[in-house]
C-alpha positions in Angstrom: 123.6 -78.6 166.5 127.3 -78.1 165.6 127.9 -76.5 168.6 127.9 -80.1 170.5 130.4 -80.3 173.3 133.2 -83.3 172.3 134.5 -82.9 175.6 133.9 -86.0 177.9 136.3 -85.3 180.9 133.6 -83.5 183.2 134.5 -84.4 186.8 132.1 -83.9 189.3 132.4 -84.5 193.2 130.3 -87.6 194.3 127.8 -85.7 196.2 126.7 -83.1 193.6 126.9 -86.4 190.9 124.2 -87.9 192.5 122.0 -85.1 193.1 122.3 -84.0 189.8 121.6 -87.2 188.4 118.0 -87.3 190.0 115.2 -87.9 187.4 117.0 -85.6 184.6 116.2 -88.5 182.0 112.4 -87.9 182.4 113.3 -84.4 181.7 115.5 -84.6 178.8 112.1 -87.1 177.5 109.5 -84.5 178.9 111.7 -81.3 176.7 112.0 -83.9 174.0 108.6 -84.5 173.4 107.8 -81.2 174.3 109.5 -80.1 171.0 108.5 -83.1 168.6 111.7 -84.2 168.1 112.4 -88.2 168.2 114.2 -90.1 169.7 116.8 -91.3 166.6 116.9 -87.7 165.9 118.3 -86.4 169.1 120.5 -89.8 169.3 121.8 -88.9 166.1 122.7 -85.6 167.0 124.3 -86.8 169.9 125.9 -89.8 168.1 124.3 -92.0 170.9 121.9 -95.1 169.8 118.5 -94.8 170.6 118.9 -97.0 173.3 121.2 -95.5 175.2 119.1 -92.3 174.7 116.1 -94.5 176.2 117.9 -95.7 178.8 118.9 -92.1 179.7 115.2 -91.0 178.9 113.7 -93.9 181.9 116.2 -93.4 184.5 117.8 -96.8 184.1 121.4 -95.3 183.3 122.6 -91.9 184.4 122.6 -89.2 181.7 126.3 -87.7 181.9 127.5 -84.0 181.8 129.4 -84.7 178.3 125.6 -85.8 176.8 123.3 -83.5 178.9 125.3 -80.5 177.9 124.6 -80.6 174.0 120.9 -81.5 175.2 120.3 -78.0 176.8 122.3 -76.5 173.8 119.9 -78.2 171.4 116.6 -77.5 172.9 118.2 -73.9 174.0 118.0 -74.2 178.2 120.1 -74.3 180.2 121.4 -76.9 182.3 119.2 -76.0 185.6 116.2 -76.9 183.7 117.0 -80.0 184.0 117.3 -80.0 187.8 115.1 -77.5 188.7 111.5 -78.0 187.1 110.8 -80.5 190.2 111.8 -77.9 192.7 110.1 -75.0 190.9 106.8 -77.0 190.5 106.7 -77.8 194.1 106.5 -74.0 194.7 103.4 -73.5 192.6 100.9 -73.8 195.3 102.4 -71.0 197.6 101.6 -68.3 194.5 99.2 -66.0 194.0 96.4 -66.5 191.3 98.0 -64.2 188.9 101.5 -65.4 189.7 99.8 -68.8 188.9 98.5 -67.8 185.7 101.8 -66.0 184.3 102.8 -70.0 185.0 100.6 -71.2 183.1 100.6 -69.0 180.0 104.3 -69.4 180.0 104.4 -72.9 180.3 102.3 -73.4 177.4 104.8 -71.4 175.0 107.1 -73.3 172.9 110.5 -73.2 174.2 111.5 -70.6 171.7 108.8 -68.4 173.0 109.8 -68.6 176.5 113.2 -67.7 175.7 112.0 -64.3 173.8 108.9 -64.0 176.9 112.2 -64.0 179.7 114.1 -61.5 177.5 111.4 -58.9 177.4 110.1 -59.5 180.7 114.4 -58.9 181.6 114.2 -55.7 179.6 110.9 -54.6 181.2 112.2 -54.7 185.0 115.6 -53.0 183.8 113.4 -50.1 182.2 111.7 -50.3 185.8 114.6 -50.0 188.0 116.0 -47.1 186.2 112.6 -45.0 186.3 
């Protein structure tokens, strides 16, 4: 991870702070796990305590900009997956049975297998829009 952003001087309006705030620590915990990585591992990366990152992980402090943005670098998403999951779950039950199971089939790849599913699933619908 030596791509980890130093940079702590993120300002963000109050509004947008709060809404992007909402339940990303149960995220960062769900994409930890998700990816067998512990908890003193990503702190270390980090160069947070394992408290703070549990802290973070439960909701009980806010996870700022400067520490989500190595997280996504880390675990390779980007920063929407961390605000969007809840959204995009929510919309599950207004798909189609086959929409429903590309879901789950992707959901079950590891992260790194998502990433490669989007980028030929990308280059598929190009090859479509130019035939």
């Amino acid at each position: 991870m030596s791509n980890i952003i130093q940079n702590r001087s993120f300002i963000l309006p109050k509004k947008l702070s709060i809404t992007l705030y909402m339940n990303i620590g149960s995220q960062v915990q769900k994409i930890r796990e998700h990816n067998k990585v512990s908890r003193r591992v990503l702190a270390g990366k980090l160069k947070i305590s394992e408290q703070q990152l549990y802290k973070y992980e439960k909701n009980i402090n806010k996870t700022p900009l400067h520490v989500l943005v190595p997280i996504s670098h880390f675990f390779g998403v980007s920063l929407e997956y961390f605000v969007e999951e809840k959204a995009s779950v929510l919309k599950h039950q207004n798909f189609t049975v086959k929409e429903k199971e590309v879901i789950s089939i992707f959901s079950s790849l590891s992260l790194s297998k998502q990433n490669l599913f989007l980028k030929i699933a990308r280059q598929f619908i190009d090859k479509q829009r130019k035939t």
